[in-house]
Biopython code that builds the backbone (N, CA, C, O; Angstrom):
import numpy as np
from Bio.PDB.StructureBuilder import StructureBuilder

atoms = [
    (1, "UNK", "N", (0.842, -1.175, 0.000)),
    (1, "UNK", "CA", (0.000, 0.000, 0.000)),
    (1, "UNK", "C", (0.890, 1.242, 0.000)),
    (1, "UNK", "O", (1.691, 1.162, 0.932)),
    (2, "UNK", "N", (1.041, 2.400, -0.737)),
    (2, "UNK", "CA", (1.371, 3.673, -0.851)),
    (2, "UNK", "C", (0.354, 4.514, 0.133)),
    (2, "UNK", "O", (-0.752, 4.276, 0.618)),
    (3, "UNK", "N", (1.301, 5.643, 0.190)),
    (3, "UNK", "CA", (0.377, 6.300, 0.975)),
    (3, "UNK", "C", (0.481, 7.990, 0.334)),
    (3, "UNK", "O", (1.511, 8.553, 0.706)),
    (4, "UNK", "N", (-0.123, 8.551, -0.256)),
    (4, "UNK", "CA", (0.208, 9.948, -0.649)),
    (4, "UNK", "C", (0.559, 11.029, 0.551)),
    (4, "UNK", "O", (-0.022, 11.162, 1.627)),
    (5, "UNK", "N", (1.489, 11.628, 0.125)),
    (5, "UNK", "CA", (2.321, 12.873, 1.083)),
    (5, "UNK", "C", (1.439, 13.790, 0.798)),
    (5, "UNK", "O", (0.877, 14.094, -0.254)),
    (6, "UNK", "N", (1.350, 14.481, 2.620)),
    (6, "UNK", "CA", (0.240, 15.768, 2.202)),
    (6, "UNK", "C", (1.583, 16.786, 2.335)),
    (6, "UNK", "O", (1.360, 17.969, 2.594)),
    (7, "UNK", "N", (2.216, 16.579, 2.255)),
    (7, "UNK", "CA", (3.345, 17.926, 2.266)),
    (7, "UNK", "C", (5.011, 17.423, 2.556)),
    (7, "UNK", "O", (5.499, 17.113, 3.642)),
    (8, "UNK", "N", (5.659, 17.457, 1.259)),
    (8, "UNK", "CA", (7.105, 16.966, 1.564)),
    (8, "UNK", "C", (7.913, 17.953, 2.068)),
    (8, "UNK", "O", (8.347, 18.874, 1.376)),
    (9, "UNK", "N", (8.158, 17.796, 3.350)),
    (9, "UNK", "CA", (9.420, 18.420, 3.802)),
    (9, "UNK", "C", (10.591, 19.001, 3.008)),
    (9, "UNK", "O", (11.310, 18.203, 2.406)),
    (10, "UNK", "N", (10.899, 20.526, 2.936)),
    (10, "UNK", "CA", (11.816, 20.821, 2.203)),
    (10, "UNK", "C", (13.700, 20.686, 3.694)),
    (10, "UNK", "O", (13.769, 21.511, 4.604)),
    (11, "UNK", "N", (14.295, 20.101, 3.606)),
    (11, "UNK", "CA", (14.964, 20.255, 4.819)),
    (11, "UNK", "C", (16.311, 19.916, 4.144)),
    (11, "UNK", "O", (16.291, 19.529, 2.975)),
    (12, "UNK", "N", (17.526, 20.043, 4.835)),
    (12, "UNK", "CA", (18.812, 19.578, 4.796)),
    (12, "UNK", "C", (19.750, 19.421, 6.040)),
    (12, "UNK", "O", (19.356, 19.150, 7.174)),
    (13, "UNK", "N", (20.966, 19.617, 5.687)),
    (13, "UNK", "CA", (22.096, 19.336, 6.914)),
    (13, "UNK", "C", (21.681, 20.606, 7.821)),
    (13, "UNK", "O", (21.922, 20.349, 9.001)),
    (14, "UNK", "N", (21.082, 22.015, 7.629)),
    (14, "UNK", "CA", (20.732, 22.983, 8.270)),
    (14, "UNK", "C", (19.885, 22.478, 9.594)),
    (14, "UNK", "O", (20.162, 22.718, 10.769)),
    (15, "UNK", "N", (18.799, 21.727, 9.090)),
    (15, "UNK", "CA", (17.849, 21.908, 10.022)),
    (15, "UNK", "C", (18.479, 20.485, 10.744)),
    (15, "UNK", "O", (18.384, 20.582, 11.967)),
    (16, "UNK", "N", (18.886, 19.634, 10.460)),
    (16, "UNK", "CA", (19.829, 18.053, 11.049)),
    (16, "UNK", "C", (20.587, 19.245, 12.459)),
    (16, "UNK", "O", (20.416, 19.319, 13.675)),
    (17, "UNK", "N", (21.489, 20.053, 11.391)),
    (17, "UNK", "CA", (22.397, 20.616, 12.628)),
    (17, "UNK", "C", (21.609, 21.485, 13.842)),
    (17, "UNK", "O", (22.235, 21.559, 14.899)),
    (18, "UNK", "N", (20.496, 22.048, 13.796)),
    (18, "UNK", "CA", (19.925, 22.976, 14.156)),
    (18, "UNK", "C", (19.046, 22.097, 15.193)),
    (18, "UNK", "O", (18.984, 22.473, 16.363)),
    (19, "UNK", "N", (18.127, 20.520, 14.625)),
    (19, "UNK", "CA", (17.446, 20.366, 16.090)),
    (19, "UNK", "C", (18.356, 19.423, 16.648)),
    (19, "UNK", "O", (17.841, 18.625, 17.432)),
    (20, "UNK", "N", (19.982, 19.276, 16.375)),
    (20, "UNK", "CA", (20.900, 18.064, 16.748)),
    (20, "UNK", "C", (21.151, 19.045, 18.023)),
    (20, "UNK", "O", (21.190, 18.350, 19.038)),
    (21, "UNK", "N", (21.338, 20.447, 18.318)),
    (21, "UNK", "CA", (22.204, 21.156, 19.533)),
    (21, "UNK", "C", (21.132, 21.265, 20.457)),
    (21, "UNK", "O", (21.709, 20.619, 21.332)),
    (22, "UNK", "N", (20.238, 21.501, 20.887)),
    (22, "UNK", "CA", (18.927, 21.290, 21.573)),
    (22, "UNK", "C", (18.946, 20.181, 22.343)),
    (22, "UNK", "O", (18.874, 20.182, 23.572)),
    (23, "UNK", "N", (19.080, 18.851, 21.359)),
    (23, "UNK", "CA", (19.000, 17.381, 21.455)),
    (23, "UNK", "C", (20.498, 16.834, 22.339)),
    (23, "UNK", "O", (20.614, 15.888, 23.118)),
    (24, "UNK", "N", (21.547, 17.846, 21.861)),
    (24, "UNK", "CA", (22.839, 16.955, 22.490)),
    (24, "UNK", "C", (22.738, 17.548, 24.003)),
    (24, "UNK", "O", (23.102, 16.857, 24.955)),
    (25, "UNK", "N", (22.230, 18.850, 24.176)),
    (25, "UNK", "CA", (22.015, 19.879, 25.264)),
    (25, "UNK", "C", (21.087, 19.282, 26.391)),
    (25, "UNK", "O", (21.456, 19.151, 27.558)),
    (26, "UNK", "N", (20.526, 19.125, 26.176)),
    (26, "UNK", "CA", (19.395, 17.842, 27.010)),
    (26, "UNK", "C", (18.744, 18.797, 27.510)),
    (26, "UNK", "O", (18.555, 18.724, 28.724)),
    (27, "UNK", "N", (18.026, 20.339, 26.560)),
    (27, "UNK", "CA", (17.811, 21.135, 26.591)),
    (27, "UNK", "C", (16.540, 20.520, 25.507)),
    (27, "UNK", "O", (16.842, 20.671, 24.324)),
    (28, "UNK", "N", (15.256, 19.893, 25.733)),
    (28, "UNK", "CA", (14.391, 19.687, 24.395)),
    (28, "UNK", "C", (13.461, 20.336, 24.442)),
    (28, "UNK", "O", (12.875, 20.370, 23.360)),
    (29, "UNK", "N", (12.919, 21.020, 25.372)),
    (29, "UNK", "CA", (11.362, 21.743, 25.350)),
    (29, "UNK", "C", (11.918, 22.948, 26.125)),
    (29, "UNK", "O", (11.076, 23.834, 25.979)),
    (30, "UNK", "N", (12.905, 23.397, 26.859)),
    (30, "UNK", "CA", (13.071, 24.633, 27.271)),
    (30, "UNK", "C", (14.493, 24.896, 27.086)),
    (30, "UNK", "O", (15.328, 24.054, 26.754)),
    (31, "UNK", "N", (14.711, 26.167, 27.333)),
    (31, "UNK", "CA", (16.580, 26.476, 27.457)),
    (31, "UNK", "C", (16.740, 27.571, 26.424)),
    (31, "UNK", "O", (15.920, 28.191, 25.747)),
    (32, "UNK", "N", (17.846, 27.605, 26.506)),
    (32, "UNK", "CA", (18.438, 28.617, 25.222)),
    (32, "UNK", "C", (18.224, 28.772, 24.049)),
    (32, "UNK", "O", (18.122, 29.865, 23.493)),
    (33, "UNK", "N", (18.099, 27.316, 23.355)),
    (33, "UNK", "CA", (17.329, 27.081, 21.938)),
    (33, "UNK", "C", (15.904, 27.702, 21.872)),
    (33, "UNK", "O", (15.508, 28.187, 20.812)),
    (34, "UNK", "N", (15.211, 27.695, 22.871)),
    (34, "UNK", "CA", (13.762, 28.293, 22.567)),
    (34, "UNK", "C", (14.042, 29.715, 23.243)),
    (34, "UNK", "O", (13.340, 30.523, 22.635)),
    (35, "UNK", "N", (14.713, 30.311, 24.164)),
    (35, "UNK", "CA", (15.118, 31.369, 24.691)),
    (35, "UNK", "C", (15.694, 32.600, 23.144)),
    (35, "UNK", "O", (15.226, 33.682, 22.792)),
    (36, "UNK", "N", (16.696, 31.887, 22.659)),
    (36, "UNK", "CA", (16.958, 32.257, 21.503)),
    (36, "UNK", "C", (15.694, 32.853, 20.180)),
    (36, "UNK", "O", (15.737, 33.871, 19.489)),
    (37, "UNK", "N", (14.579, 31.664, 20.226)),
    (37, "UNK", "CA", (14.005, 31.588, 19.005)),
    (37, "UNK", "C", (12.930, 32.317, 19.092)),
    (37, "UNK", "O", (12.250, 32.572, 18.098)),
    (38, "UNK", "N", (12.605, 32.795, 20.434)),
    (38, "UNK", "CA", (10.991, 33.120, 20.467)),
    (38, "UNK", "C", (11.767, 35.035, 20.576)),
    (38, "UNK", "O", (10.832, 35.828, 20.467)),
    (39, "UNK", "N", (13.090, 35.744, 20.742)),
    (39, "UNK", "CA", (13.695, 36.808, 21.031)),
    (39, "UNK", "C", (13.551, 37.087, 19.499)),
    (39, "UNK", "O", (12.775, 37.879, 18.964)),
    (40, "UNK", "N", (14.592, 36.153, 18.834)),
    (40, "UNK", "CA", (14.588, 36.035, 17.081)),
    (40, "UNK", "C", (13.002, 36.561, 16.484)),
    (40, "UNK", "O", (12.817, 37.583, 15.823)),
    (41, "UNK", "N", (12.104, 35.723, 16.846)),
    (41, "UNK", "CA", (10.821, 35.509, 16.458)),
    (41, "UNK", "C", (10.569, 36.880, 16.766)),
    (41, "UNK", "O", (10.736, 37.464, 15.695)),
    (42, "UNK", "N", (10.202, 37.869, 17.802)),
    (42, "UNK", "CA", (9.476, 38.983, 18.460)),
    (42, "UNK", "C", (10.389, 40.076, 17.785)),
    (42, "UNK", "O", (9.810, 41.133, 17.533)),
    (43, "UNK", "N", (11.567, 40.004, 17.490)),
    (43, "UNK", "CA", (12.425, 41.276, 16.441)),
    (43, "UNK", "C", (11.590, 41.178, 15.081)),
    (43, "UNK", "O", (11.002, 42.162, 14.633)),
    (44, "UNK", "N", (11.574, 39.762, 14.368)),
    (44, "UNK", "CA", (11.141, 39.361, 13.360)),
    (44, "UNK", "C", (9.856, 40.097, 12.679)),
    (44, "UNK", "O", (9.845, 40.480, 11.509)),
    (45, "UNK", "N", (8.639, 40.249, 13.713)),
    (45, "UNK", "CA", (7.822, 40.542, 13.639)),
    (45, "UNK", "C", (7.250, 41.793, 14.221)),
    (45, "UNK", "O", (6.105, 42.234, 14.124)),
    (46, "UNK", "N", (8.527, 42.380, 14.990)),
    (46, "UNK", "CA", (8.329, 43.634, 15.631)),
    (46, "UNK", "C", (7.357, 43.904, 16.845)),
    (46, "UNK", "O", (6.810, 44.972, 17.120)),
    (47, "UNK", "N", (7.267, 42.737, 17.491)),
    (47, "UNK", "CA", (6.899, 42.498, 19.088)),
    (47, "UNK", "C", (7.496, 42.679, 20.067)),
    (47, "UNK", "O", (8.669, 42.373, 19.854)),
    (48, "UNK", "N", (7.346, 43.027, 21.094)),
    (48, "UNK", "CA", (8.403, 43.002, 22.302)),
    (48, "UNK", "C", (8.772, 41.806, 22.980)),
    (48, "UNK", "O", (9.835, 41.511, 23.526)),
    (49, "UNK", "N", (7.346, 40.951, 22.809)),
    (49, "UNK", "CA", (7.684, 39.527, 23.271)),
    (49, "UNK", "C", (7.090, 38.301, 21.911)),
    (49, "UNK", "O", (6.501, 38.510, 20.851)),
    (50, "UNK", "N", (7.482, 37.276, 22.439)),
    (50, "UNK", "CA", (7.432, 36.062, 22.193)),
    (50, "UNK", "C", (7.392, 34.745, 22.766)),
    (50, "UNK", "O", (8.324, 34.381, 23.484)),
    (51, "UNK", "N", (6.324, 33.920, 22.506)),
    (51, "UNK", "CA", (6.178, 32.985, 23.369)),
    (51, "UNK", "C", (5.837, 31.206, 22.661)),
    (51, "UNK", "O", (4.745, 30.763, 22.307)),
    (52, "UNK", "N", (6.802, 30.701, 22.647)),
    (52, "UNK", "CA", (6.769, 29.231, 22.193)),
    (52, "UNK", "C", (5.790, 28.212, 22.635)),
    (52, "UNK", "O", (5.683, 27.878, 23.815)),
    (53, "UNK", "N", (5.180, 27.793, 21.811)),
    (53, "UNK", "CA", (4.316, 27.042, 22.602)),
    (53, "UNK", "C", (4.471, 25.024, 21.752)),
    (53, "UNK", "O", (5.342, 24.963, 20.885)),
    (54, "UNK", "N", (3.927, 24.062, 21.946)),
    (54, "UNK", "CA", (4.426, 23.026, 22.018)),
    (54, "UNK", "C", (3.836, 22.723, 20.735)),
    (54, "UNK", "O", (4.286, 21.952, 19.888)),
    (55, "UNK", "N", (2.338, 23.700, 20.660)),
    (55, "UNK", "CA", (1.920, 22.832, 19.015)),
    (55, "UNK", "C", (0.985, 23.735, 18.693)),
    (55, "UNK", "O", (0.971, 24.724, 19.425)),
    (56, "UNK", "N", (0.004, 23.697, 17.608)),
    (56, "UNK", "CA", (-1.100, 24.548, 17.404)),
    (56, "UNK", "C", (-2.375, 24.974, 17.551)),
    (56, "UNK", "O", (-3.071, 25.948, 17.262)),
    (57, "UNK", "N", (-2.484, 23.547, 18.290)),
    (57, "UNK", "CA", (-3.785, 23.782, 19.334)),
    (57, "UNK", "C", (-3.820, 24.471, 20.140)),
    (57, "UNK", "O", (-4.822, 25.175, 20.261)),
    (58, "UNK", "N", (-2.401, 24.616, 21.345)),
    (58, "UNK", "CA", (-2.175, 25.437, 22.475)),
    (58, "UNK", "C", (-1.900, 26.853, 21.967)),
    (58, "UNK", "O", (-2.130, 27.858, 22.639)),
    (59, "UNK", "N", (-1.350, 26.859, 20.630)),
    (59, "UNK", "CA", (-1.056, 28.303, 19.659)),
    (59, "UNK", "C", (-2.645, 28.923, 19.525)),
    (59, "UNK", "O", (-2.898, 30.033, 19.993)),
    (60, "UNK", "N", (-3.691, 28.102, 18.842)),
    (60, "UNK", "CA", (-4.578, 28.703, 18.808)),
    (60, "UNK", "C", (-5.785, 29.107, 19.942)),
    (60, "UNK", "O", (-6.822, 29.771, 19.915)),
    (61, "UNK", "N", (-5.095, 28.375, 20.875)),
    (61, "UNK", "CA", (-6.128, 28.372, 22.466)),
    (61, "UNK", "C", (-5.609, 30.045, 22.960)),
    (61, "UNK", "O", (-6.474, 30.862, 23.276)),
    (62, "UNK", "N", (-4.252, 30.384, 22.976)),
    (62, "UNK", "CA", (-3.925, 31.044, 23.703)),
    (62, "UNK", "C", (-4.799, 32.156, 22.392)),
    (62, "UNK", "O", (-5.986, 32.480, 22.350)),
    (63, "UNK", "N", (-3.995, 32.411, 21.725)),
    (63, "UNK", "CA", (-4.739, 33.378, 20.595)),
    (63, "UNK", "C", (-6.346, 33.540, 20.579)),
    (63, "UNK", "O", (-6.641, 34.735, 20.557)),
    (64, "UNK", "N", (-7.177, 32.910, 20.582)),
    (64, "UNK", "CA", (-8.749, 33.295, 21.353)),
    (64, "UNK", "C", (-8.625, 33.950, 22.540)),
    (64, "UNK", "O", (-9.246, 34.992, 22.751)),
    (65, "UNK", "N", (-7.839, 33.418, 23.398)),
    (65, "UNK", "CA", (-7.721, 34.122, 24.731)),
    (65, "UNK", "C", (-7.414, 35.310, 24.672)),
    (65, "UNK", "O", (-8.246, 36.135, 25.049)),
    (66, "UNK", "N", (-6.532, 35.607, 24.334)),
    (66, "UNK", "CA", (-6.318, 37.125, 24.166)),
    (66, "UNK", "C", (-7.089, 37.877, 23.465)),
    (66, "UNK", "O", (-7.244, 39.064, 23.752)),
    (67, "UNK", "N", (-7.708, 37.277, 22.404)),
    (67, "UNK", "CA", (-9.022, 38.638, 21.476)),
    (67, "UNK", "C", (-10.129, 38.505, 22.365)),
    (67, "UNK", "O", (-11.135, 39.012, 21.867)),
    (68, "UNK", "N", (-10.383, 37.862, 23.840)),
    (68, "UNK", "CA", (-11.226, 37.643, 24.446)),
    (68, "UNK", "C", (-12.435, 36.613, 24.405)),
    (68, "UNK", "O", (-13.441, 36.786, 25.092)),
    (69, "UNK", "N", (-12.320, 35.866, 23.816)),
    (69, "UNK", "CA", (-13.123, 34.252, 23.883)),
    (69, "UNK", "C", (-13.405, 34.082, 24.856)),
    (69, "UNK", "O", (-12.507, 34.152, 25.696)),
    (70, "UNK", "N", (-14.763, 33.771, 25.304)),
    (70, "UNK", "CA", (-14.673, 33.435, 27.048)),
    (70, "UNK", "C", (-15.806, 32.072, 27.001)),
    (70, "UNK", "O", (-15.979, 31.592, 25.880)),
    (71, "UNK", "N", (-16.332, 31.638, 27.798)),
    (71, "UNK", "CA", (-17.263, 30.530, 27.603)),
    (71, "UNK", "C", (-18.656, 30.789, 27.429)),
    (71, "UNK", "O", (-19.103, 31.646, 28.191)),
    (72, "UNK", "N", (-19.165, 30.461, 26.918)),
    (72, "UNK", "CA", (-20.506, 30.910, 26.487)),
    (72, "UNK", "C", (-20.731, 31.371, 25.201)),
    (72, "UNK", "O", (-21.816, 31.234, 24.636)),
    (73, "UNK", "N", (-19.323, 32.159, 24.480)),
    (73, "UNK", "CA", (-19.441, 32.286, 23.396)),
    (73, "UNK", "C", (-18.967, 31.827, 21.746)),
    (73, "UNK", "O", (-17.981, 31.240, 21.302)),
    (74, "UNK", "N", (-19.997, 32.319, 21.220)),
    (74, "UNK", "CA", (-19.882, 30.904, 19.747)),
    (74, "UNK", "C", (-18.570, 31.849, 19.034)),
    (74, "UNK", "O", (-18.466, 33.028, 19.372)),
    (75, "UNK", "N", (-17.597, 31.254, 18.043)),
    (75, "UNK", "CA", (-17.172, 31.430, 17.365)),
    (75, "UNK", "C", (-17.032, 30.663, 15.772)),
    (75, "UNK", "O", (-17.149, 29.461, 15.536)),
    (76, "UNK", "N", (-16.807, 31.541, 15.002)),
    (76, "UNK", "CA", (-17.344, 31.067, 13.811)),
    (76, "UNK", "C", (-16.134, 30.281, 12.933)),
    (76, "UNK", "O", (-15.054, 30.815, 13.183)),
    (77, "UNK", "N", (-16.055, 29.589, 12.341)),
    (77, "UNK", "CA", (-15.181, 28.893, 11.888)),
    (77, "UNK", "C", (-15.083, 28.167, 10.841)),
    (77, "UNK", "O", (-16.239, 28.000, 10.451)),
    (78, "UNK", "N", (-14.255, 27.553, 10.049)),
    (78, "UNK", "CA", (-14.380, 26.897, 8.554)),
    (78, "UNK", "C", (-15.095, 25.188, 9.208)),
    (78, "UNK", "O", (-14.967, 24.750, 10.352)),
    (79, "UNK", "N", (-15.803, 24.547, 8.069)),
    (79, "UNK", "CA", (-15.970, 23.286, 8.455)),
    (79, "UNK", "C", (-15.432, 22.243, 8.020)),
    (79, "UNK", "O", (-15.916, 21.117, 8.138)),
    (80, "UNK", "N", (-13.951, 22.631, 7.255)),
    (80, "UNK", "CA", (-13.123, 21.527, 6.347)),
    (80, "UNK", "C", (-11.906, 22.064, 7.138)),
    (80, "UNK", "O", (-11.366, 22.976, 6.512)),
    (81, "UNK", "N", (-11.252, 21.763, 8.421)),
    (81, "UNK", "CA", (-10.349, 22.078, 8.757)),
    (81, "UNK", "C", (-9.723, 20.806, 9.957)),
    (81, "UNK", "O", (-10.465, 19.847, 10.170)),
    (82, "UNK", "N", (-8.540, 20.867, 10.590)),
    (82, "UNK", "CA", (-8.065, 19.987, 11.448)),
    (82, "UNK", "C", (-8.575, 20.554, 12.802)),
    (82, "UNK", "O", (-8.754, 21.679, 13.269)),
    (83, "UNK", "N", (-8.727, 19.277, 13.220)),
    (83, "UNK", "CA", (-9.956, 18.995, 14.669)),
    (83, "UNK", "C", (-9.068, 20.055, 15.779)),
    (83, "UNK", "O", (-9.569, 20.280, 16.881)),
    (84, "UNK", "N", (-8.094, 20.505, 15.504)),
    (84, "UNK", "CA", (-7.195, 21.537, 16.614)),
    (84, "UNK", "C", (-7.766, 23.185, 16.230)),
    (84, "UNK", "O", (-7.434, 24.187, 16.864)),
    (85, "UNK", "N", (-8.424, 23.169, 15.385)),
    (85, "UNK", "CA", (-9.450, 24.531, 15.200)),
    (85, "UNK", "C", (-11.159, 24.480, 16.014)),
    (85, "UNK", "O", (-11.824, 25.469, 16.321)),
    (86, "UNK", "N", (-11.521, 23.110, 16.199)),
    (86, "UNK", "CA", (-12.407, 23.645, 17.031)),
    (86, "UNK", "C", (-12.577, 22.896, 18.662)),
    (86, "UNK", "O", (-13.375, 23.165, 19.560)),
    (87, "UNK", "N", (-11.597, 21.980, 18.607)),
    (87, "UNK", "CA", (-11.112, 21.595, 19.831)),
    (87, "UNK", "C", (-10.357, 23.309, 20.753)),
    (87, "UNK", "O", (-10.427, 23.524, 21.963)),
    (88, "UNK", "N", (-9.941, 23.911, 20.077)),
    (88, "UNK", "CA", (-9.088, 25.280, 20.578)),
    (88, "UNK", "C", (-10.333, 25.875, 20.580)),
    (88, "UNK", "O", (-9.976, 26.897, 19.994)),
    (89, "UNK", "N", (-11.595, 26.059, 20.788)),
    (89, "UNK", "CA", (-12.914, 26.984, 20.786)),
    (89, "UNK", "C", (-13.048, 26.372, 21.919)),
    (89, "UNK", "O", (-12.821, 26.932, 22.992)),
    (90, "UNK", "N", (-13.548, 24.786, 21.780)),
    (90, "UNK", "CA", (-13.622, 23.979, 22.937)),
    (90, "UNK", "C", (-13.478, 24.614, 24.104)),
    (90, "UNK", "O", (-14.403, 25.069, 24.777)),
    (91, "UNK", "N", (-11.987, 24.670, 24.437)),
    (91, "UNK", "CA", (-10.889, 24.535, 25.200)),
    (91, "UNK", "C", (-11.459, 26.142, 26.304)),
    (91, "UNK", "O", (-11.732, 26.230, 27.501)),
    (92, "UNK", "N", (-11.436, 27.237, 25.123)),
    (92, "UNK", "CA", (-11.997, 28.208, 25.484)),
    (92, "UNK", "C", (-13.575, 27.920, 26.346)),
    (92, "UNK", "O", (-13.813, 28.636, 27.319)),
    (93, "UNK", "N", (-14.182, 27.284, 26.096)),
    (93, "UNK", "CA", (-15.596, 27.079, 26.498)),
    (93, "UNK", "C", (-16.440, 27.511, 25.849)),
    (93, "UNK", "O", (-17.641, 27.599, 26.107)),
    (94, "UNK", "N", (-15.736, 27.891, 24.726)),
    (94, "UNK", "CA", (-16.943, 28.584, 23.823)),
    (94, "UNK", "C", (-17.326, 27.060, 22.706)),
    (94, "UNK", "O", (-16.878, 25.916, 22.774)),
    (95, "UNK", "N", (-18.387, 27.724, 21.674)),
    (95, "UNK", "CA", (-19.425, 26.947, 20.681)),
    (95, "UNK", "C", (-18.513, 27.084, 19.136)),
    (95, "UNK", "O", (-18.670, 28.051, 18.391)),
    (96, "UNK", "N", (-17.959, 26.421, 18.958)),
    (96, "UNK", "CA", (-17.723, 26.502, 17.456)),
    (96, "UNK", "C", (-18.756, 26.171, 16.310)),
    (96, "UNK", "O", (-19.359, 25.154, 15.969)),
    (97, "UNK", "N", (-18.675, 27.907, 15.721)),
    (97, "UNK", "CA", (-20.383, 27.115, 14.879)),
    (97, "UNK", "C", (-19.427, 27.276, 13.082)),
    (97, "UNK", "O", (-18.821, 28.267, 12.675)),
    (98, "UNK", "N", (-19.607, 26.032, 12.417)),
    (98, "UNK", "CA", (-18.880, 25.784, 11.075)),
    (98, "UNK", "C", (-19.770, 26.233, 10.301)),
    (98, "UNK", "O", (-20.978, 25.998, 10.344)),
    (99, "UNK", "N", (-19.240, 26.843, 9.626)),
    (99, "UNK", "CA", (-19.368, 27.603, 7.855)),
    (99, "UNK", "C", (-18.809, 26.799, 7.156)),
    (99, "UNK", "O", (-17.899, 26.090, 7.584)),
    (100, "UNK", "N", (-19.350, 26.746, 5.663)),
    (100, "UNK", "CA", (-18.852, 26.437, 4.327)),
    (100, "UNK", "C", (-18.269, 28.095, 4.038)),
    (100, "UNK", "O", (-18.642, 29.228, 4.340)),
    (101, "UNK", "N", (-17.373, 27.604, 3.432)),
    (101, "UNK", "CA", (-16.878, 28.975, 2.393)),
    (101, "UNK", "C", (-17.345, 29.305, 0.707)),
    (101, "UNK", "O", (-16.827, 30.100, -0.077)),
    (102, "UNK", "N", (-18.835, 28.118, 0.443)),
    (102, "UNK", "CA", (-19.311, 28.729, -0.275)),
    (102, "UNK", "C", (-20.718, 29.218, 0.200)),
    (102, "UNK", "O", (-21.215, 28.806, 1.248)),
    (103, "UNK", "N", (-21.381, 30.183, -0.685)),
    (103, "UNK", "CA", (-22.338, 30.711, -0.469)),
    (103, "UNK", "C", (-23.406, 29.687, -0.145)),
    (103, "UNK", "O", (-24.550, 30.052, 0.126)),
]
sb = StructureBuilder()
sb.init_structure("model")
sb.init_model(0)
sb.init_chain("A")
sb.init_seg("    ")
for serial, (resi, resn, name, xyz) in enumerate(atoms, 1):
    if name == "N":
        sb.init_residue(resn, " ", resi, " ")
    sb.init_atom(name, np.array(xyz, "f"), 0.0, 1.0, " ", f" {name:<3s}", serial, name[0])
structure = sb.get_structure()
């Protein structure tokens, strides 16, 4: 059985060398490597801060939080998307109500 790629990795010896110092550091989810990246990241984009988070569910949980999502309320959302778009409404306590994006 084959299995079709939903997206081939473009990568080389860059990114090998890059999550190898993290990994030899025994530094994998906190330390300098993410100390470094989220400083990088907040110049990048012209923020004062920056904040790493583990994946995109917790990316998009925190992001409702801050435009003010609170529980009780619905937010509107695509209905062809990965279950970490309305699990992150969830999370908030709010109602994810799905749209088509056609008329």
């Amino acid at each position: 059985m084959h299995s079709i790629p939903i997206a081939k990795p473009w990568m080389d010896a860059r990114e090998v060398q890059a999550a190898g110092r993290p990994i030899l550091s025994g530094w994998i989810t906190q330390g300098p490597e993410v100390a470094a990246f989220e400083q990088e990241f907040a110049a990048y984009v012209g923020a004062k801060h920056a904040c790493a988070v583990a994946n995109c569910t917790v990316a998009l949980h925190l992001a409702l939080l801050a435009v003010g999502v609170r529980p009780g309320d619905e937010v509107i959302t695509v209905s062809h998307s990965f279950i970490a778009t309305a699990s992150s409404i969830r999370y908030c306590g709010a109602t994810p109500v799905f749209v088509d994006i056609q008329p």
